[in-house]
ZAZA-585303 format. One record per atom (N, C-alpha, C, O): atom name; x, y, z. Coordinates in steps of 0.1 Angstrom, whole numbers. Atoms other than C-alpha are relative to their C-alpha. Layout:
ZAZA-585303
CA;X;Y;Z
...
//
This chain:
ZAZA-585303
N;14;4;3
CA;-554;-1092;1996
C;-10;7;10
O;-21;8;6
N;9;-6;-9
CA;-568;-1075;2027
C;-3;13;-6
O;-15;17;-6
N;4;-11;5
CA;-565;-1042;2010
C;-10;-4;-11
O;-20;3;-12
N;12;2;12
CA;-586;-1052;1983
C;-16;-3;6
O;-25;5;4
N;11;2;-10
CA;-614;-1067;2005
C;-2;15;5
O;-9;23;0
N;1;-13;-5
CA;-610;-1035;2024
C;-13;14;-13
O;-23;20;-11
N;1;-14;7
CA;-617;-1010;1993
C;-16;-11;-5
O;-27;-6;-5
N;8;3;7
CA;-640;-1036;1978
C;-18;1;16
O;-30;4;14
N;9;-5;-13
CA;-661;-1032;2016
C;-4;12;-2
O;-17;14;-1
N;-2;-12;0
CA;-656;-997;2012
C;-12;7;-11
O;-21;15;-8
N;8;-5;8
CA;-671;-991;1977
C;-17;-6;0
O;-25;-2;-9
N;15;10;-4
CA;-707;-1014;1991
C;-5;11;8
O;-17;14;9
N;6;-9;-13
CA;-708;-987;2018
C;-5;14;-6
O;-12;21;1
N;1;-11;1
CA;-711;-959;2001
C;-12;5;-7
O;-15;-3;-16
N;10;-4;7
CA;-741;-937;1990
C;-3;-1;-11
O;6;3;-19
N;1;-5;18
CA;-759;-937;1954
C;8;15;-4
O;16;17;-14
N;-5;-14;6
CA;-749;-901;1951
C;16;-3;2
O;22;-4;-9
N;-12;-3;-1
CA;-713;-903;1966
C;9;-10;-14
O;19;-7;-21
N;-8;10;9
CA;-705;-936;1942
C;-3;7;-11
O;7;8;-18
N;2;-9;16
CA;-718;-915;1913
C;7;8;1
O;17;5;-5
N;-18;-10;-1
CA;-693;-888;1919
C;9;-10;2
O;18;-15;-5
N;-23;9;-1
CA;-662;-908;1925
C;-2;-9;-11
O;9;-13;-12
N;-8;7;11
CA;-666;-930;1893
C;-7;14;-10
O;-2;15;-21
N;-2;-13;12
CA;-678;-896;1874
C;13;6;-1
O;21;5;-11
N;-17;-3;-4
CA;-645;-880;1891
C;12;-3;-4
O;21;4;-7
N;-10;6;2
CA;-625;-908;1887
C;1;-1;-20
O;11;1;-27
N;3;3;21
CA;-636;-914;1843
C;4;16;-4
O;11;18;-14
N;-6;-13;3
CA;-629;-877;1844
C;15;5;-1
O;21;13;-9
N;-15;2;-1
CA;-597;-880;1852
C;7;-5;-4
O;18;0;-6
N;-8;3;9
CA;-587;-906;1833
C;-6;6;-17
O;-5;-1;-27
N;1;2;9
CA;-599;-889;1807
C;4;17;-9
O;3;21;-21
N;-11;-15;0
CA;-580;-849;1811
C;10;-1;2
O;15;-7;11
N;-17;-5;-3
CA;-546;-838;1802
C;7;5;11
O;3;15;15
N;-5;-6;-8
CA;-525;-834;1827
C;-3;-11;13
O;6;-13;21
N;8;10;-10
CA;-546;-860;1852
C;3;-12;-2
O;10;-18;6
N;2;13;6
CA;-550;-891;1834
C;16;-1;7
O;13;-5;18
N;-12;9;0
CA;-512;-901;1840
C;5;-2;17
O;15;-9;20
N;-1;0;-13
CA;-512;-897;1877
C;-12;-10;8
O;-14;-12;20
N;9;11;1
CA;-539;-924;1875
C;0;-16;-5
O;3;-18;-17
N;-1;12;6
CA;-540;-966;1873
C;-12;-1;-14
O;-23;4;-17
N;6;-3;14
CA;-549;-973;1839
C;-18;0;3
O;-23;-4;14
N;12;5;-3
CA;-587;-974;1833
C;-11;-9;-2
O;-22;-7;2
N;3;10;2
CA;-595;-1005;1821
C;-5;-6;13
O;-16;-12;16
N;-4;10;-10
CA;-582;-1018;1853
C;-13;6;7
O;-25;0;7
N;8;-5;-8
CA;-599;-994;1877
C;-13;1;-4
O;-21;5;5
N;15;-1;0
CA;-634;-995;1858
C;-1;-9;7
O;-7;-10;17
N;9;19;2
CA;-637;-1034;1856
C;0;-2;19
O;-9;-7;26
N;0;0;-16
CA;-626;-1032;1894
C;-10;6;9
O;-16;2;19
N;15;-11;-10
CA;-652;-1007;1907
C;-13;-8;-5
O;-21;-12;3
N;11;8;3
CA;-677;-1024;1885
C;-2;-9;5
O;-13;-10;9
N;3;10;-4
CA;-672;-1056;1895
C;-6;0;18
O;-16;-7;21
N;4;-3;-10
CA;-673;-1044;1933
C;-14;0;-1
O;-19;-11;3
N;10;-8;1
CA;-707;-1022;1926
C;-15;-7;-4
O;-27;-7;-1
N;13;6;5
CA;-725;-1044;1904
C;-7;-9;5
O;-19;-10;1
N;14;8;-7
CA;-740;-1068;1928
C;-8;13;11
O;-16;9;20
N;9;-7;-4
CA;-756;-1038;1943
C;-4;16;-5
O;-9;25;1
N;11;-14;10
CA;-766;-1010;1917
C;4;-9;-16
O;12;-16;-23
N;1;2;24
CA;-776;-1014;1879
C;8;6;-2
O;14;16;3
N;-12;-3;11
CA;-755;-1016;1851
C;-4;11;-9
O;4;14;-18
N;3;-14;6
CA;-772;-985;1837
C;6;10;10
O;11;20;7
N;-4;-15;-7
CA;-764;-964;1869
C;10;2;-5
O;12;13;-10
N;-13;-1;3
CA;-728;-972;1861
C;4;1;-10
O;15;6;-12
N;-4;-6;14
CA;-729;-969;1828
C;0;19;-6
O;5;25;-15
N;1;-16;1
CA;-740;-931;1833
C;7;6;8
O;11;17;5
N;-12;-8;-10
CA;-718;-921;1863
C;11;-3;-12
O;12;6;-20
N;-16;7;11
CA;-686;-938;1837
C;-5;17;-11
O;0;28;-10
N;2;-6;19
CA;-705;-920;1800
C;0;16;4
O;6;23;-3
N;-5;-6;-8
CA;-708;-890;1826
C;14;11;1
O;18;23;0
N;-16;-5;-8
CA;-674;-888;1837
C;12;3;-14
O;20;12;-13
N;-10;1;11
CA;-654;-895;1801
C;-8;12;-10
O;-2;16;-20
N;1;-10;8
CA;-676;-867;1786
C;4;13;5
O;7;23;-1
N;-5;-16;-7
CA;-669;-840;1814
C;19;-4;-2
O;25;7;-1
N;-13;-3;3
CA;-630;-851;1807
C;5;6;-13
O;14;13;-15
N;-3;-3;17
CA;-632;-847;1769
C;-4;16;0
O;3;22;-7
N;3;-11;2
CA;-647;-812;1775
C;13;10;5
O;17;20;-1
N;-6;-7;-8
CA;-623;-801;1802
C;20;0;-11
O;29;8;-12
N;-15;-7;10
CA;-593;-808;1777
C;-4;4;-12
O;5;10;-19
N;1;-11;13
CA;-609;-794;1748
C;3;13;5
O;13;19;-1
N;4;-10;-5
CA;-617;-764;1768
C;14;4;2
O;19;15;-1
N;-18;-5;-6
CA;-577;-766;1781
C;8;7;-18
O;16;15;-22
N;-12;-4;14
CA;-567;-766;1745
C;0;15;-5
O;8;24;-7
N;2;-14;0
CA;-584;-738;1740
C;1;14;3
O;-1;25;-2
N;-4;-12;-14
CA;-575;-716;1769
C;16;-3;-3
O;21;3;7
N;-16;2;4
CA;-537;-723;1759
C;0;15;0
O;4;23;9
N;-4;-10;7
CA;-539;-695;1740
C;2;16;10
O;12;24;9
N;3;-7;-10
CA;-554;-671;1771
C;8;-2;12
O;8;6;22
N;-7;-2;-16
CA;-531;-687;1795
C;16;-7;-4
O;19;-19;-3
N;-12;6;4
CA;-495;-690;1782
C;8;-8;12
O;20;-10;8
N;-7;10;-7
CA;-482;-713;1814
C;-7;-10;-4
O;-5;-19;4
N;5;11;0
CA;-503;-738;1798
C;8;-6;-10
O;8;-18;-10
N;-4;6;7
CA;-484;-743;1771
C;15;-7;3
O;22;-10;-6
N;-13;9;-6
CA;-452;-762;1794
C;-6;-14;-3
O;1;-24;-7
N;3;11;3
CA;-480;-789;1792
C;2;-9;-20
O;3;-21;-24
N;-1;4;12
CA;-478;-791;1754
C;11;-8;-8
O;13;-16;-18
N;-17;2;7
CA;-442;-794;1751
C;1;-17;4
O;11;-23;0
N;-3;9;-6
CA;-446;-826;1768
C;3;-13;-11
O;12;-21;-12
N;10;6;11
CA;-468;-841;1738
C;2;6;-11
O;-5;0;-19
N;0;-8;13
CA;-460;-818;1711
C;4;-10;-11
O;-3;-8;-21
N;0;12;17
CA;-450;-847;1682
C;-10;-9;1
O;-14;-14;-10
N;14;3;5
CA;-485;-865;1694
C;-8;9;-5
O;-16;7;-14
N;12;-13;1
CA;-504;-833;1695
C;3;5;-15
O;-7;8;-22
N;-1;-3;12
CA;-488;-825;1663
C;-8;-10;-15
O;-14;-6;-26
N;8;15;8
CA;-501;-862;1644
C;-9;3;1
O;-15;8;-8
N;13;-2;2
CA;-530;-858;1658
C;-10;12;-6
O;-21;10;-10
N;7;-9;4
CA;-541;-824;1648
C;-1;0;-16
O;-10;6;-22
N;-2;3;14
CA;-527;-834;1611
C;-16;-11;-2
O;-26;-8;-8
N;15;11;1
CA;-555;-865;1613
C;-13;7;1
O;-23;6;-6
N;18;-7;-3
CA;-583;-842;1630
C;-5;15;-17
O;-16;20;-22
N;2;-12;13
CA;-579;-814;1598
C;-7;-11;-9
O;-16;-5;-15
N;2;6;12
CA;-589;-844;1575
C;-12;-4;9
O;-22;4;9
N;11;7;-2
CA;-612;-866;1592
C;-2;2;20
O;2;-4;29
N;-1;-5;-16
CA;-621;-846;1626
C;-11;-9;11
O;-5;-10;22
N;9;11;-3
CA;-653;-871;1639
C;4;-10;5
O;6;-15;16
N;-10;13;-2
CA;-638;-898;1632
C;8;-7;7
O;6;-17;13
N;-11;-1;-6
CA;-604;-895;1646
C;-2;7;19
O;5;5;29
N;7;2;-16
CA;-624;-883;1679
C;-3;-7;4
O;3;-12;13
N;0;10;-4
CA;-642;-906;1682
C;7;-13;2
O;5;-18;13
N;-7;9;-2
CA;-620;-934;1677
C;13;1;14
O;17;-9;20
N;-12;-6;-7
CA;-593;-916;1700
C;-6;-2;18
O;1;-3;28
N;10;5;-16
CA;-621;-925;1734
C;6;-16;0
O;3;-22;10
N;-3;18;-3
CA;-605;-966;1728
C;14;2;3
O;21;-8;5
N;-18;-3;2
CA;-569;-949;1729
C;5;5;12
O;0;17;14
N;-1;-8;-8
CA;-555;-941;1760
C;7;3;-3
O;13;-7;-5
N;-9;-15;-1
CA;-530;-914;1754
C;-4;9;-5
O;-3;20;-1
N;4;-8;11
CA;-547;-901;1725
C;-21;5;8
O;-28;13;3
N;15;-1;-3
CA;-585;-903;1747
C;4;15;7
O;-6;22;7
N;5;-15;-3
CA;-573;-867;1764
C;9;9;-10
O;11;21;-9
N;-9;-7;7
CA;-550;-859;1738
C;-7;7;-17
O;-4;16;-25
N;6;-4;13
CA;-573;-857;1710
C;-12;10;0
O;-14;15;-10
N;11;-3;-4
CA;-603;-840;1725
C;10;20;2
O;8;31;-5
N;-12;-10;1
CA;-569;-812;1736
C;3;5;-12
O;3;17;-15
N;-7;-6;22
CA;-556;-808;1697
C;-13;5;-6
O;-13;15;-13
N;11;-8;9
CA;-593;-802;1683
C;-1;12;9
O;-7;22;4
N;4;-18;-2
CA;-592;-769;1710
C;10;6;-3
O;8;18;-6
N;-10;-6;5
CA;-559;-763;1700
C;-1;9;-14
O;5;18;-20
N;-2;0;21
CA;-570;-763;1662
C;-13;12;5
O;-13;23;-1
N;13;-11;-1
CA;-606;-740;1678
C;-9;-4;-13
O;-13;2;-23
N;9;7;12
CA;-627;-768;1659
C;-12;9;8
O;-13;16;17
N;18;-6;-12
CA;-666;-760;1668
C;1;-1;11
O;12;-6;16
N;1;10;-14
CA;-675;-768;1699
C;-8;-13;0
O;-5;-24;3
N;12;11;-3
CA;-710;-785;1697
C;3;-16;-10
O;-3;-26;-6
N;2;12;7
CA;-700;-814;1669
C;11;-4;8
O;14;-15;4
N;-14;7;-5
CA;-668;-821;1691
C;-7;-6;11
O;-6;-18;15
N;8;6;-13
CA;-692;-821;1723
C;-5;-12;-2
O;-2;-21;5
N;8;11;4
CA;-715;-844;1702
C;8;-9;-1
O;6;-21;3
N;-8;14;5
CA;-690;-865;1691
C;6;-9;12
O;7;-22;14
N;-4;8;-13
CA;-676;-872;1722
C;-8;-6;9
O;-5;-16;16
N;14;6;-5
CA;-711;-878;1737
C;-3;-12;-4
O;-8;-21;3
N;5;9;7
CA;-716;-901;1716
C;9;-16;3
O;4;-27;5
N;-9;10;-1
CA;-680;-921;1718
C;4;-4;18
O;10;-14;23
N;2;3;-17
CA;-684;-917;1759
C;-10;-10;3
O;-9;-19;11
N;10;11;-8
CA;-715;-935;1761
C;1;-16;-5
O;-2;-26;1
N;-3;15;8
CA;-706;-965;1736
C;15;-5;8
O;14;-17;11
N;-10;4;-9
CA;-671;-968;1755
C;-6;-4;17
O;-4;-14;23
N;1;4;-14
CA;-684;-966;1790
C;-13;-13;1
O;-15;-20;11
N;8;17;-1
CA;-713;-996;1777
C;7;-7;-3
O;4;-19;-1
N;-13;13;3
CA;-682;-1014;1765
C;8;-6;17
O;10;-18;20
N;-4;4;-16
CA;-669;-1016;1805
C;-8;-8;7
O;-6;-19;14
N;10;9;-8
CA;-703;-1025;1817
C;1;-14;1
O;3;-23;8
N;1;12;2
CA;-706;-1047;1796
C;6;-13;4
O;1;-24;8
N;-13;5;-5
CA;-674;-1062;1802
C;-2;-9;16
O;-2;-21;18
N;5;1;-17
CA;-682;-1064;1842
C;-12;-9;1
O;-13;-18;10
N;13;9;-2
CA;-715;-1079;1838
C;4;-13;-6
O;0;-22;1
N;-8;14;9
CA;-696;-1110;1813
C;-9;0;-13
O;-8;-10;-20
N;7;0;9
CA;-721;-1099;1787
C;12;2;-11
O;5;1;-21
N;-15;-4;6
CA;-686;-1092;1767
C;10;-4;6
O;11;-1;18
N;-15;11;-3
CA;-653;-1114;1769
C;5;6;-8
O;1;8;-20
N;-11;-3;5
CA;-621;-1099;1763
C;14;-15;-6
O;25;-11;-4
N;-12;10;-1
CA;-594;-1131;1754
C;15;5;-1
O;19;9;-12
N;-11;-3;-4
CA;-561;-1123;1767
C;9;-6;-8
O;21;-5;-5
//
């Protein structure tokens, strides 16, 4: 319990700027191939930081360091998927995932939007889907968009959450 007190001290002390990098950082992370799994889930670790944070910054700051952080992850594994092709040691990561990466890229041919966005509530599939549309060398800008879009409605779903304006039932 002292470590918790500790970190929750910890996160009060720290600068506007620095707390905006480290939950950009941290949403980024859970939200690139390769990263995300060397991370506690992010449910946990939002509602945790939020709850910390929110009695002393708005629930807007945090909703844009979070909406921020899950759209620089979605880019960084599109961008990986894409660079596969330019950097053949990338593809050891593939092999890992190759029967989701394969589903999913079947789903993204049909309904590619969609199945992105939806794929931001999924954690395995939130850096895995963003990865298979650079794999496939969809556009870029409607994938950016789309993910823009499914980052900022997911990271107001956390706030929300954190503030009690939204109840999960267990």
């Amino acid at each position: 319990m002292e470590i918790i007190h500790t970190l929750l001290d910890s996160l009060g002390n720290l600068s506007p700027i620095t707390l905006f990098l480290s939950i950009t950082l941290i949403t980024a992370g859970k939200s690139t191939i390769g990263i995300s799994s060397f991370l506690p889930p992010a449910s946990l670790m939002l509602i945790f930081i939020f709850g910390a944070c929110l009695p002393l910054y708005s629930p807007i700051f945090l909703w844009l360091a979070t909406s921020c952080g899950a759209l620089l992850g979605s880019i960084i594994s599109y961008e990986l998927g894409r660079s596969i092709y330019r950097f053949p040691r990338l593809k050891t990561w593939v092999k890992r995932y190759q029967s989701k990466i394969n589903r999913v890229q079947q789903l993204l041919k049909n309904k590619t939007h969609y199945i992105l966005f939806i794929s931001r509530f999924l954690a395995v599939f939130r850096y895995l889907t963003p990865f298979s549309a650079g794999l496939l060398r969809l556009p870029t800008y409607p994938i950016y968009i789309t993910s823009a879009i499914s980052a900022l409605i997911w990271s107001a779903m956390f706030v929300l959450i954190a503030t009690g304006v939204l109840s999960i039932a267990l």
